[in-house]
N, CA, C and O atoms as a printed pandas DataFrame, in Angstrom:
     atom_number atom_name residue_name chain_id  residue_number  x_coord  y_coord  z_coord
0              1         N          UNK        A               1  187.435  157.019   17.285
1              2        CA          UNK        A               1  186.238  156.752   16.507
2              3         C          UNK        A               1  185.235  156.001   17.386
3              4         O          UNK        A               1  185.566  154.939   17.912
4              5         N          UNK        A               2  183.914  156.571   17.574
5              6        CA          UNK        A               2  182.825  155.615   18.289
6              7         C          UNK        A               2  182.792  154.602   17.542
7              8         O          UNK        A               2  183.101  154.618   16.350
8              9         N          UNK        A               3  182.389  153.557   18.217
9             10        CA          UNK        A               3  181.873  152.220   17.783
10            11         C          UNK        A               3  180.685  151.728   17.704
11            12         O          UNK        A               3  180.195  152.461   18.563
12            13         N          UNK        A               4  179.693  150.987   17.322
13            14        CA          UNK        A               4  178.712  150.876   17.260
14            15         C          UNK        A               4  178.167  148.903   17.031
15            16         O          UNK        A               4  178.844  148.152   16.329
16            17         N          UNK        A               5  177.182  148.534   17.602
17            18        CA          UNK        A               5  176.831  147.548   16.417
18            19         C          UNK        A               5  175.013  147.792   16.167
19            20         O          UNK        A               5  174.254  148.459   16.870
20            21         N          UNK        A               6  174.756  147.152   15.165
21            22        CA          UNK        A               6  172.948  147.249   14.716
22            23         C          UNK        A               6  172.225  145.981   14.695
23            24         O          UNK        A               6  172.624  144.819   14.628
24            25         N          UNK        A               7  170.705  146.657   14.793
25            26        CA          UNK        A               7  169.810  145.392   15.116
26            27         C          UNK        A               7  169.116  145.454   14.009
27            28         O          UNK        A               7  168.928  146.662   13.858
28            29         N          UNK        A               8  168.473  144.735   12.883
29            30        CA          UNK        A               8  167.570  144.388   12.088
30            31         C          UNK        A               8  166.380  143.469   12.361
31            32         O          UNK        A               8  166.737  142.621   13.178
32            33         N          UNK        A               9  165.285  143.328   12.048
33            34        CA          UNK        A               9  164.195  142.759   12.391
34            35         C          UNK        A               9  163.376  143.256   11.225
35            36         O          UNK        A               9  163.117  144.342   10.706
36            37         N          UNK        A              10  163.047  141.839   11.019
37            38        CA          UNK        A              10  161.620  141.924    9.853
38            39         C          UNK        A              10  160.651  140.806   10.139
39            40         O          UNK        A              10  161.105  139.686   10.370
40            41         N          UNK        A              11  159.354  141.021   10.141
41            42        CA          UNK        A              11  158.788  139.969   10.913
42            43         C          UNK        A              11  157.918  139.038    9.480
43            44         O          UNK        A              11  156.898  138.377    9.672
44            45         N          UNK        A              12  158.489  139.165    8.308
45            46        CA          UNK        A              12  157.822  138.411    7.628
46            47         C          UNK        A              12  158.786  137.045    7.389
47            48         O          UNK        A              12  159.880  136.649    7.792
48            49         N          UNK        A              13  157.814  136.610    6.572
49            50        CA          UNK        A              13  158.572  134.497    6.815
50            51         C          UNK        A              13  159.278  134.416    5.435
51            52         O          UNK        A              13  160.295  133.761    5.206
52            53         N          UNK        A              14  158.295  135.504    4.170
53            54        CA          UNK        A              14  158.897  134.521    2.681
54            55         C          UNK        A              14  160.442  135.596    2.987
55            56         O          UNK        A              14  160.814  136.648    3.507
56            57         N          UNK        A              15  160.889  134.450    2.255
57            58        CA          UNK        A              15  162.202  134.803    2.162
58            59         C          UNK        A              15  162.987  135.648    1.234
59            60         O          UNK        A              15  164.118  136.099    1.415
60            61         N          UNK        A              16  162.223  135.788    0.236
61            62        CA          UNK        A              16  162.776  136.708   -0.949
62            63         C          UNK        A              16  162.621  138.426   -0.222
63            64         O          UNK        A              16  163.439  139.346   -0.197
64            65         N          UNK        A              17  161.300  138.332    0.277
65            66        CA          UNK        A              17  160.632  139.829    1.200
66            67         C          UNK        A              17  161.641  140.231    1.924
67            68         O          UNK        A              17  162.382  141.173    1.639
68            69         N          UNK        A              18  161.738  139.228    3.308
69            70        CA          UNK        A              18  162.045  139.002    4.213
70            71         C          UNK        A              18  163.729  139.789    3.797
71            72         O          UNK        A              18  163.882  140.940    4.206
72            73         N          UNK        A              19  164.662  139.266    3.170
73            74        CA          UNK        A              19  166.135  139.488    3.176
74            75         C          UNK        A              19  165.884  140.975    2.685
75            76         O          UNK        A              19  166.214  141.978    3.319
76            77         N          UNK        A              20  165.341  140.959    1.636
77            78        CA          UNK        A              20  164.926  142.704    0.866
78            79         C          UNK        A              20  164.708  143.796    2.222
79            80         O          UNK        A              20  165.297  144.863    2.398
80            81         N          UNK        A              21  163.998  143.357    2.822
81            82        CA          UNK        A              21  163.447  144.496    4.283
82            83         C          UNK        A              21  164.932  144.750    4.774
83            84         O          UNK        A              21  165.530  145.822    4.683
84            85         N          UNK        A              22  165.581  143.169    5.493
85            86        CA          UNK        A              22  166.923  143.067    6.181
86            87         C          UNK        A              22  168.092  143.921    5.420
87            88         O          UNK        A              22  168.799  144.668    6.097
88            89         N          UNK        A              23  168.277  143.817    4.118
89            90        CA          UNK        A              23  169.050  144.304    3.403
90            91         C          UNK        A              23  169.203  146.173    3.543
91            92         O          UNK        A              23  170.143  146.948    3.719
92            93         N          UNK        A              24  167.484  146.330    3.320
93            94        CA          UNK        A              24  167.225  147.726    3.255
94            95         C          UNK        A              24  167.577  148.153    4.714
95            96         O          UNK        A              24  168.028  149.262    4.999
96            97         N          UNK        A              25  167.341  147.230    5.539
97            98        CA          UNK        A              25  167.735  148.285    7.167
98            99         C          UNK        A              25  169.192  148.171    7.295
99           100         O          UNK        A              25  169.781  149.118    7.817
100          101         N          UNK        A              26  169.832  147.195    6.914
101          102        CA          UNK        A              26  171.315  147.460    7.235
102          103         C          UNK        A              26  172.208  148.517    6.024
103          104         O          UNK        A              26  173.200  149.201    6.275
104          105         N          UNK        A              27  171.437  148.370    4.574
105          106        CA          UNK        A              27  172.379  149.805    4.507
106          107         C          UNK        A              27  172.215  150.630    4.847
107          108         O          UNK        A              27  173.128  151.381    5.191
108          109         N          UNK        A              28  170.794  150.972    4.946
109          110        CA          UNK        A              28  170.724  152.585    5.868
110          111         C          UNK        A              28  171.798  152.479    7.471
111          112         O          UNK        A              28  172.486  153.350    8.002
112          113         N          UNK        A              29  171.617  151.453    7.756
113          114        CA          UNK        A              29  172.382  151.737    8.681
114          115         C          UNK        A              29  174.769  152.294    8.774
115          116         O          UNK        A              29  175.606  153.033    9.291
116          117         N          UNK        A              30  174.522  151.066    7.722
117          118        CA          UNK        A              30  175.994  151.242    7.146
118          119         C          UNK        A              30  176.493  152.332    6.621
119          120         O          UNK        A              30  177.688  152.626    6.658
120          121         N          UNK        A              31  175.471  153.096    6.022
121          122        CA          UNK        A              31  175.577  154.629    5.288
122          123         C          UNK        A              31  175.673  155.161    6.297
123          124         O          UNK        A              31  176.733  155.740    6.534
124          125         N          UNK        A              32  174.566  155.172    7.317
125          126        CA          UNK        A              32  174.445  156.543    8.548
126          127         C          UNK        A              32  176.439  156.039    9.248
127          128         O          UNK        A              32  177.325  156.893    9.204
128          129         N          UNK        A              33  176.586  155.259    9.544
129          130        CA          UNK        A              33  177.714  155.003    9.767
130          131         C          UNK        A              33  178.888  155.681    9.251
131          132         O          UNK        A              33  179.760  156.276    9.883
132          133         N          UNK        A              34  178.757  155.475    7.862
133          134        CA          UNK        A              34  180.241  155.909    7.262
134          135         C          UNK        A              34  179.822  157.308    6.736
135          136         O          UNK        A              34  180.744  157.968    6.256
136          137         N          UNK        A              35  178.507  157.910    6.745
137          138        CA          UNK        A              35  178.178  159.493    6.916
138          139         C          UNK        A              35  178.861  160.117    8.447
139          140         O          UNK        A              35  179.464  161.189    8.497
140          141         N          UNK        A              36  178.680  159.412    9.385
141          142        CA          UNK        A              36  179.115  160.356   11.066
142          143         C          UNK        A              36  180.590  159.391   11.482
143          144         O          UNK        A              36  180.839  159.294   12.683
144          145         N          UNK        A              37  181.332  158.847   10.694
145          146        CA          UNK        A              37  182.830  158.329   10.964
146          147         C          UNK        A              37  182.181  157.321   12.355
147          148         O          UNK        A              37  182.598  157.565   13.487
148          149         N          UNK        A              38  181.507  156.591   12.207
149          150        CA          UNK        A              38  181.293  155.441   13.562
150          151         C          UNK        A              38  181.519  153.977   12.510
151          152         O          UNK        A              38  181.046  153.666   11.417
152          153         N          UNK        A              39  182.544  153.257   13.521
153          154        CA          UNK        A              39  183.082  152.118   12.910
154          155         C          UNK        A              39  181.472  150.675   13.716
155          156         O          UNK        A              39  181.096  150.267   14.816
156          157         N          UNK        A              40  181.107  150.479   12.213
157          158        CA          UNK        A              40  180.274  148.992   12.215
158          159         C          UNK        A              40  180.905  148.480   12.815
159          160         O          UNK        A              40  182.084  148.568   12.472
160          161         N          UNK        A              41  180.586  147.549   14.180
161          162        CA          UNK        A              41  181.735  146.143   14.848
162          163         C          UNK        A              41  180.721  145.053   14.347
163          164         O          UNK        A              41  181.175  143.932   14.120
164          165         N          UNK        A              42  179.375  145.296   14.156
165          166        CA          UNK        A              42  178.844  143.602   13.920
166          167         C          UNK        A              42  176.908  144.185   13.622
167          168         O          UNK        A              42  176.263  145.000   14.281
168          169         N          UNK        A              43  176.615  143.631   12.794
169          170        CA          UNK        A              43  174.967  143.525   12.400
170          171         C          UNK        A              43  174.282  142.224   12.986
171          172         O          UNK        A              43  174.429  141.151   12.401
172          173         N          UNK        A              44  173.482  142.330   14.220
173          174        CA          UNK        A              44  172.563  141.536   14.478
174          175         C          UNK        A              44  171.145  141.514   13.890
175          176         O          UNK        A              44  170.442  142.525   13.874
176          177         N          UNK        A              45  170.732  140.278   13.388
177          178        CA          UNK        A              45  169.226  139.877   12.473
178          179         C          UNK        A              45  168.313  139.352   13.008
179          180         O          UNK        A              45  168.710  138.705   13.977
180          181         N          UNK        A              46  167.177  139.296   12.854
181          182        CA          UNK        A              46  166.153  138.698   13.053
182          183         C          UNK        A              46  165.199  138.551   12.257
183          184         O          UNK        A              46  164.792  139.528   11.627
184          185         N          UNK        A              47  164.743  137.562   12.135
185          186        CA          UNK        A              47  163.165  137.525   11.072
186          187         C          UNK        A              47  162.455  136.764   12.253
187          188         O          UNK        A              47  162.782  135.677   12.729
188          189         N          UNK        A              48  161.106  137.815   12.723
189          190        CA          UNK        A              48  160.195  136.772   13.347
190          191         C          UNK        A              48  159.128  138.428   14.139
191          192         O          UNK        A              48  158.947  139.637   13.998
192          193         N          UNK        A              49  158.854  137.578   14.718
193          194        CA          UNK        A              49  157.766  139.127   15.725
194          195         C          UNK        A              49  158.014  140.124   16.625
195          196         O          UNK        A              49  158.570  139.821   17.680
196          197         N          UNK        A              50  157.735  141.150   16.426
197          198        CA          UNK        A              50  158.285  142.455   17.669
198          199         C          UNK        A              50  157.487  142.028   18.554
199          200         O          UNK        A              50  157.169  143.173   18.877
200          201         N          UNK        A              51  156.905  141.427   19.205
201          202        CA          UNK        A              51  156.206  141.479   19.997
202          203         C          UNK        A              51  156.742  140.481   21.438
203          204         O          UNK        A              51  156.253  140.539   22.566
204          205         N          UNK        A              52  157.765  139.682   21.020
205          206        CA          UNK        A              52  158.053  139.112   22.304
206          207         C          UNK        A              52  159.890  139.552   22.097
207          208         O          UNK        A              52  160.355  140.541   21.530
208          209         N          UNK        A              53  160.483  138.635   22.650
209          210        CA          UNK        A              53  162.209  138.771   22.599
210          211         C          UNK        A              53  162.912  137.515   22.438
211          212         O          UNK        A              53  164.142  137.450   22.451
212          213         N          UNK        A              54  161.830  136.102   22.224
213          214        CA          UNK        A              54  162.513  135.003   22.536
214          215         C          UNK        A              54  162.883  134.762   20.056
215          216         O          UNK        A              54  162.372  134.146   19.120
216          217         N          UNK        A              55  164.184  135.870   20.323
217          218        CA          UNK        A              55  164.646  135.967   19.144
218          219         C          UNK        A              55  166.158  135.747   19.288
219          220         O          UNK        A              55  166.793  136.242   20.219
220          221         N          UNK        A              56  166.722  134.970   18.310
221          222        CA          UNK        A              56  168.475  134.565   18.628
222          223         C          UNK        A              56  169.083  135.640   18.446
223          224         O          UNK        A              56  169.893  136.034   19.285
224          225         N          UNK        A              57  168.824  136.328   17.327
225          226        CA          UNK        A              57  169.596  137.402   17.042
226          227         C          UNK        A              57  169.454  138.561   18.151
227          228         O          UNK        A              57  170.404  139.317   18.355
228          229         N          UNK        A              58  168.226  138.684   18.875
229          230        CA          UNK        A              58  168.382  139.737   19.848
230          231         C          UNK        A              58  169.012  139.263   21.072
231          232         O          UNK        A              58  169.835  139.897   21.732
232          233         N          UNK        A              59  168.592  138.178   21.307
233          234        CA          UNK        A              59  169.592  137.216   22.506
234          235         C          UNK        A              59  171.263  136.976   21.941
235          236         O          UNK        A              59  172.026  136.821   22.894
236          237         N          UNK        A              60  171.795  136.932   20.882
237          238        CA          UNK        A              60  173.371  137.274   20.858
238          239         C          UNK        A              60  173.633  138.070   20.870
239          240         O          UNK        A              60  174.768  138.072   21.346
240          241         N          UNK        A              61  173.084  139.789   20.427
241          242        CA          UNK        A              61  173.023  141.301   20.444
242          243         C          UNK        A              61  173.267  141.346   22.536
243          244         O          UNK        A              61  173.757  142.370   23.012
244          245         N          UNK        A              62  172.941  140.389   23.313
245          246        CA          UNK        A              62  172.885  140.910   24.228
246          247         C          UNK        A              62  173.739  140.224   24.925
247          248         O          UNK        A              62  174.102  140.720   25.992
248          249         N          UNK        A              63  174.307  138.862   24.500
249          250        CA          UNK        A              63  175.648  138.501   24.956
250          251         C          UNK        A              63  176.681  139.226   24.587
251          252         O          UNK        A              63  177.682  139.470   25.261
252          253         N          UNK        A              64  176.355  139.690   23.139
253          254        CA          UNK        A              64  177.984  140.859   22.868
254          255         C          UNK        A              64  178.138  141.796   23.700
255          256         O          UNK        A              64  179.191  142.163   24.221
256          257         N          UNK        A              65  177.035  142.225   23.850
257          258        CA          UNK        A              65  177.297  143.653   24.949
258          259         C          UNK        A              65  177.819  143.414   25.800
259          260         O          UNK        A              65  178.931  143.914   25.969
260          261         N          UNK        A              66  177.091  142.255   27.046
261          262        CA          UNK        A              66  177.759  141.599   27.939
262          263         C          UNK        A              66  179.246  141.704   28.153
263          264         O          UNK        A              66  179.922  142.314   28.982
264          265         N          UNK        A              67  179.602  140.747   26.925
265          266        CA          UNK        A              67  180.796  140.383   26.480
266          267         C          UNK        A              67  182.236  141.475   26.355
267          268         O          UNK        A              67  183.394  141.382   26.763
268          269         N          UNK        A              68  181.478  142.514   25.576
269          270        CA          UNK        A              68  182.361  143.813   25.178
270          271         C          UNK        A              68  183.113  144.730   26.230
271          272         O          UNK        A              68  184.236  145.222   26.126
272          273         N          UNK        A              69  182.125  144.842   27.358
273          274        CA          UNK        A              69  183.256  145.290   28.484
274          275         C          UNK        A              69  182.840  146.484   28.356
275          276         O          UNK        A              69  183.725  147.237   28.764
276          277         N          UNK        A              70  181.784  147.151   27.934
277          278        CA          UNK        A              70  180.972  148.204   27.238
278          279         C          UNK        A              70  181.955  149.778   26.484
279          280         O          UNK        A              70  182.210  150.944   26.786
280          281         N          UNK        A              71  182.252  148.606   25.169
281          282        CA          UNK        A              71  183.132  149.088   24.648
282          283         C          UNK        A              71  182.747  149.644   23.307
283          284         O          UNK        A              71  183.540  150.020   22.443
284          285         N          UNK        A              72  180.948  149.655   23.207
285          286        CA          UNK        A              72  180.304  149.693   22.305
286          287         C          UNK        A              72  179.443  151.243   22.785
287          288         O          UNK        A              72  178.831  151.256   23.853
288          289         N          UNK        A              73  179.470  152.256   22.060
289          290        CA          UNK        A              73  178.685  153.466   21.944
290          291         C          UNK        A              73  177.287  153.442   21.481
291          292         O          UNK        A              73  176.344  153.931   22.103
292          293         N          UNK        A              74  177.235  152.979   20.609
293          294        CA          UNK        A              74  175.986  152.949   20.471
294          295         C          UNK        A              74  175.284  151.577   19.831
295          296         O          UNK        A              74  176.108  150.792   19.364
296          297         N          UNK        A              75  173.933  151.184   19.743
297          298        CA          UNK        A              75  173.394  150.227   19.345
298          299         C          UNK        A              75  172.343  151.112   17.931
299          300         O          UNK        A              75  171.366  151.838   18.115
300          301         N          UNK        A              76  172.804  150.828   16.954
301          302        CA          UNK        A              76  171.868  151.741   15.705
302          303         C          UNK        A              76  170.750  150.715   15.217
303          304         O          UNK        A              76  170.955  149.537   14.924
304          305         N          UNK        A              77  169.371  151.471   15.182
305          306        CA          UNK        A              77  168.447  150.426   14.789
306          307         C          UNK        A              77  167.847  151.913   13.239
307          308         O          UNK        A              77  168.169  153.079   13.009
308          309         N          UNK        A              78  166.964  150.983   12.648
309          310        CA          UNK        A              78  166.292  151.743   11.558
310          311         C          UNK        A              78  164.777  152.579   11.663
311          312         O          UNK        A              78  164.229  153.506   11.067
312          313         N          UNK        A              79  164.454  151.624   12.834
313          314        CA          UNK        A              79  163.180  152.216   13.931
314          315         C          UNK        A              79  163.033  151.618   15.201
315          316         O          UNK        A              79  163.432  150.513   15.571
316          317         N          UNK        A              80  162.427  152.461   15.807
317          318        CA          UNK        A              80  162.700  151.904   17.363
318          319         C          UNK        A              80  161.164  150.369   17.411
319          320         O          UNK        A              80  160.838  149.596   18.312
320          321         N          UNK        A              81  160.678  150.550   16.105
321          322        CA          UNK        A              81  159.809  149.707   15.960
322          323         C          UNK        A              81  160.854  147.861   15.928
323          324         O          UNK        A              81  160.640  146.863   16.616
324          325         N          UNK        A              82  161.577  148.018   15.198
325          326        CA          UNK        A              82  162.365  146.786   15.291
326          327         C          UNK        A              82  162.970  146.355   16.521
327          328         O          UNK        A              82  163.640  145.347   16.743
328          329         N          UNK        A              83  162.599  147.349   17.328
329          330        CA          UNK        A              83  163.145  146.595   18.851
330          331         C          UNK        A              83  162.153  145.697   19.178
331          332         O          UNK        A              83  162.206  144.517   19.527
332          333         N          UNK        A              84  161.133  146.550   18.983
333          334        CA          UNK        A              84  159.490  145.939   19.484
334          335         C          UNK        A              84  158.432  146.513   19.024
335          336         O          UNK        A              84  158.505  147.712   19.293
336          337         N          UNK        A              85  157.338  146.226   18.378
337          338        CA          UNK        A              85  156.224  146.628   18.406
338          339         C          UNK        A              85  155.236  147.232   19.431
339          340         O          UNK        A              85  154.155  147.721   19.104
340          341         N          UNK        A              86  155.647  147.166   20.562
341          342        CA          UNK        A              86  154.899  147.507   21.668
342          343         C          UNK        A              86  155.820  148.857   22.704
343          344         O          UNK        A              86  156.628  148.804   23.631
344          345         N          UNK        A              87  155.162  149.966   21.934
345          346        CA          UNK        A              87  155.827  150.753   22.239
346          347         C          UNK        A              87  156.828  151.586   23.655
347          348         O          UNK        A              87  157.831  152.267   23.872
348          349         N          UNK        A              88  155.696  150.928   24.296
349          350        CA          UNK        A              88  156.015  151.123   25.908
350          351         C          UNK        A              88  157.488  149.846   26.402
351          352         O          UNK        A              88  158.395  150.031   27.213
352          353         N          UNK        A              89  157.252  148.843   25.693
353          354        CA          UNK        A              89  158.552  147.489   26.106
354          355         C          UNK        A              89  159.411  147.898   25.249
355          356         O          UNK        A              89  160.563  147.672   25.618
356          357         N          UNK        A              90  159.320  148.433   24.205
357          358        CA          UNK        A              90  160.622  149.430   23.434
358          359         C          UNK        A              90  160.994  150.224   24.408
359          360         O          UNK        A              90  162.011  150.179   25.100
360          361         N          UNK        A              91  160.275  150.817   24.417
361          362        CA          UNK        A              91  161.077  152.773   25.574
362          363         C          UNK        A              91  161.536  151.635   26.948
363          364         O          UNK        A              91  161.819  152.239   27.983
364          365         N          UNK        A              92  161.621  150.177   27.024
365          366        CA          UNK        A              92  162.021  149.747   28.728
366          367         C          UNK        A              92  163.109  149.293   27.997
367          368         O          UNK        A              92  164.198  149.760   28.329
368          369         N          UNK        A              93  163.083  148.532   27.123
369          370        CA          UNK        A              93  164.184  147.463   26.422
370          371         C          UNK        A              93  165.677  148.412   26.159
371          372         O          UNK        A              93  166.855  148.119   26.361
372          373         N          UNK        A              94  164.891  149.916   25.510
373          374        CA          UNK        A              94  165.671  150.783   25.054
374          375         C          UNK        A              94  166.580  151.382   26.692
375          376         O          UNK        A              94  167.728  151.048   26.987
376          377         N          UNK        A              95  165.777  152.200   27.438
377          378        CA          UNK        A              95  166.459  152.187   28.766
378          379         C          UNK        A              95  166.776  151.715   29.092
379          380         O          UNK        A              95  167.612  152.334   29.752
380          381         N          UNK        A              96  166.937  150.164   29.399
381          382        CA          UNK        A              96  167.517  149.266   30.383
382          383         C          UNK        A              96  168.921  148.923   29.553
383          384         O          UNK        A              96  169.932  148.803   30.246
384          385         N          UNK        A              97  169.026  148.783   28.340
385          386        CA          UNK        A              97  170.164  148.462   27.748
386          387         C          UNK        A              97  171.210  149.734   27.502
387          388         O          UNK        A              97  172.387  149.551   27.191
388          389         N          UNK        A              98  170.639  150.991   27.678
389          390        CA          UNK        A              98  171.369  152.228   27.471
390          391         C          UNK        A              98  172.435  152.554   29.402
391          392         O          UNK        A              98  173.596  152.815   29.715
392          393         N          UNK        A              99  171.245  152.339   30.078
393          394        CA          UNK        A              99  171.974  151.945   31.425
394          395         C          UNK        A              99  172.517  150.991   31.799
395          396         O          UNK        A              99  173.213  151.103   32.809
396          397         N          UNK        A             100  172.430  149.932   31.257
397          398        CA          UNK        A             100  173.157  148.481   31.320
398          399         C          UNK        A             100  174.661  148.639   30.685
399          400         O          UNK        A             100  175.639  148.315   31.359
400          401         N          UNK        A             101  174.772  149.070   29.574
401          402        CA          UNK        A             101  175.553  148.841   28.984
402          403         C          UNK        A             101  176.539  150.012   28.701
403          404         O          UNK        A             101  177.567  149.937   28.028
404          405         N          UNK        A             102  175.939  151.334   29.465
405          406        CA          UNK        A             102  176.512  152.516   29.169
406          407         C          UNK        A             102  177.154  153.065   27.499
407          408         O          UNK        A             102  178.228  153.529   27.117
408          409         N          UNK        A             103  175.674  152.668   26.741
409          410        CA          UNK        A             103  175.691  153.073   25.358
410          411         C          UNK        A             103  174.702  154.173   24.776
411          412         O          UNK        A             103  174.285  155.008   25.578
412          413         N          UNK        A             104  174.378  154.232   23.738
413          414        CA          UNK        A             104  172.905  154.737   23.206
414          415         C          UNK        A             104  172.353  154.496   22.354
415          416         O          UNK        A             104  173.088  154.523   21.367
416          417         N          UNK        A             105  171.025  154.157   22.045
417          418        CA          UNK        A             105  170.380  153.739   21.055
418          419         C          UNK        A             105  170.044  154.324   20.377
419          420         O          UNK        A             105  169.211  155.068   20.894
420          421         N          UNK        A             106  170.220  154.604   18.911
421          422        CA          UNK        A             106  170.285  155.395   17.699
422          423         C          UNK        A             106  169.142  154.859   16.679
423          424         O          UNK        A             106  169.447  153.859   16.030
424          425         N          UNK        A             107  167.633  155.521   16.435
425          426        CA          UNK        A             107  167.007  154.947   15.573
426          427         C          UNK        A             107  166.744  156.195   14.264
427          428         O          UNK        A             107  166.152  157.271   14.185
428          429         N          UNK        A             108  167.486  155.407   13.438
429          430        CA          UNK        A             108  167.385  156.213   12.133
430          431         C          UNK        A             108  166.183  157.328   11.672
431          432         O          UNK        A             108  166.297  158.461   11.205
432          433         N          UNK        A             109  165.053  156.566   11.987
433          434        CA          UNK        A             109  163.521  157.416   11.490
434          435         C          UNK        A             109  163.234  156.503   12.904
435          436         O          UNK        A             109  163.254  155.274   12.960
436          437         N          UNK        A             110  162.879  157.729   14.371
437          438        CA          UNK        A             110  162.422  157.672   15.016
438          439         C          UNK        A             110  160.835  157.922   15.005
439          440         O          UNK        A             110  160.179  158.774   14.406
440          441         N          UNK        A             111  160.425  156.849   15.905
441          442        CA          UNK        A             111  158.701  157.002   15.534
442          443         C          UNK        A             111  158.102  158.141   16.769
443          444         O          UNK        A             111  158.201  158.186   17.995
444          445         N          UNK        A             112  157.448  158.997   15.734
445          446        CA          UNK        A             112  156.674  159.970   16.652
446          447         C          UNK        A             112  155.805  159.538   17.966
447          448         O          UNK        A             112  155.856  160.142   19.038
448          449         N          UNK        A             113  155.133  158.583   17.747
449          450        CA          UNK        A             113  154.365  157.670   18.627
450          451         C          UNK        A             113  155.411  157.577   19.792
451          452         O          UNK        A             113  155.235  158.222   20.826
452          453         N          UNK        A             114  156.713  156.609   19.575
453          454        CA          UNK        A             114  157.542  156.406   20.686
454          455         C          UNK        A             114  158.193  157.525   21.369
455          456         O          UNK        A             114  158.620  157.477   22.523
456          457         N          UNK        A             115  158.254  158.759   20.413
457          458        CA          UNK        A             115  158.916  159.950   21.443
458          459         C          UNK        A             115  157.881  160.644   22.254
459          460         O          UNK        A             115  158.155  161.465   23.129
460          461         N          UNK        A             116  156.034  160.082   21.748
461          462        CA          UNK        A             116  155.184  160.784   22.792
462          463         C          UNK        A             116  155.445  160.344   24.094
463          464         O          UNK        A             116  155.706  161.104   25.027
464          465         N          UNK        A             117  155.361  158.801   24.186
465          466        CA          UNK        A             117  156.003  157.923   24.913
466          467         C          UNK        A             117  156.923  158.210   25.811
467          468         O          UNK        A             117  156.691  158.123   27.017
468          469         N          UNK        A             118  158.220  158.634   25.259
469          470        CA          UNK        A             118  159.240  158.915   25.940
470          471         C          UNK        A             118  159.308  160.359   26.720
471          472         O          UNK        A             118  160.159  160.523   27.594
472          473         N          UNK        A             119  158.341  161.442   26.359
473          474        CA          UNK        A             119  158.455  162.666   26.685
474          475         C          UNK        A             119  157.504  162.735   28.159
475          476         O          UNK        A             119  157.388  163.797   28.770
C-alpha cells in the first residue's frame, strides 16, 4: 500500500472559518485516500499566509520527510495553492521536495494557472 501524508493551509485568523476551510481540505483528502487504497501516515496544518514558508506546520511537514528515510509516496494537498500563493515558488517548493524526497505531490483540484506554469 503507498503511503502518503497531507498539507492544509487556510490563511484566515477567525477561528470558527478558519477550522471549517481545515476540516473541508482534510476530508477531501482522507476520502481521495481511502477511494485509491493509500494509507494517511499524518495531516500537517497551517493557518496563516501562502505567501512566505516561515509556517510550523510546513516546517514539521519537512522534518518528517527528512526523518522518514523517504518512506513516504506521496505528499496530498487540496490545491497546489496551499503550498503557496505564488505560483512560480509553488512549481519550486513542489520540485524540490518531489526530488528531495523521492515522492509526489498530489493536488486534488489542480490549478490551471499552475499547470500553465509547469508546461
Amino acid at each position: 500500500m503507498k503511503k502518503a501524508i497531507a498539507y492544509s493551509r487556510t490563511a484566515t485568523r477567525e477561528v470558527s472559518v478558519q477550522s471549517d476551510a481545515i476540516n473541508h481540505q482534510e476530508i477531501a483528502i482522507i476520502d481521495y485516500c481511502k477511494e485509491h487504497s493509500i494509507e494517511l501516515i499524518h495531516l500537517f496544518h497551517d493557518v496563516g499566509s501562502g505567501m512566505n514558508f516561515e509556517r510550523v506546520g510546513w516546517n514539521n511537514l519537512k522534518v518528517y520527510l527528512k526523518e522518514s528515510g523517504n518512506e513516504i509516496d506521496f505528499l496530498i494537498v487540496t490545491g497546489h495553492d496551499r503550498i503557496s500563493r505564488d505560483k512560480v515558488q509553488a512549481l519550486f517548493k513542489i520540485t524540490d521536495l518531489e526530488k528531495k524526497f523521492d515522492l509526489s505531490v498530489l493536488a486534488l483540484s489542480a490549478s490551471p494557472d499552475l499547470k500553465n506554469v509547469m508546461l
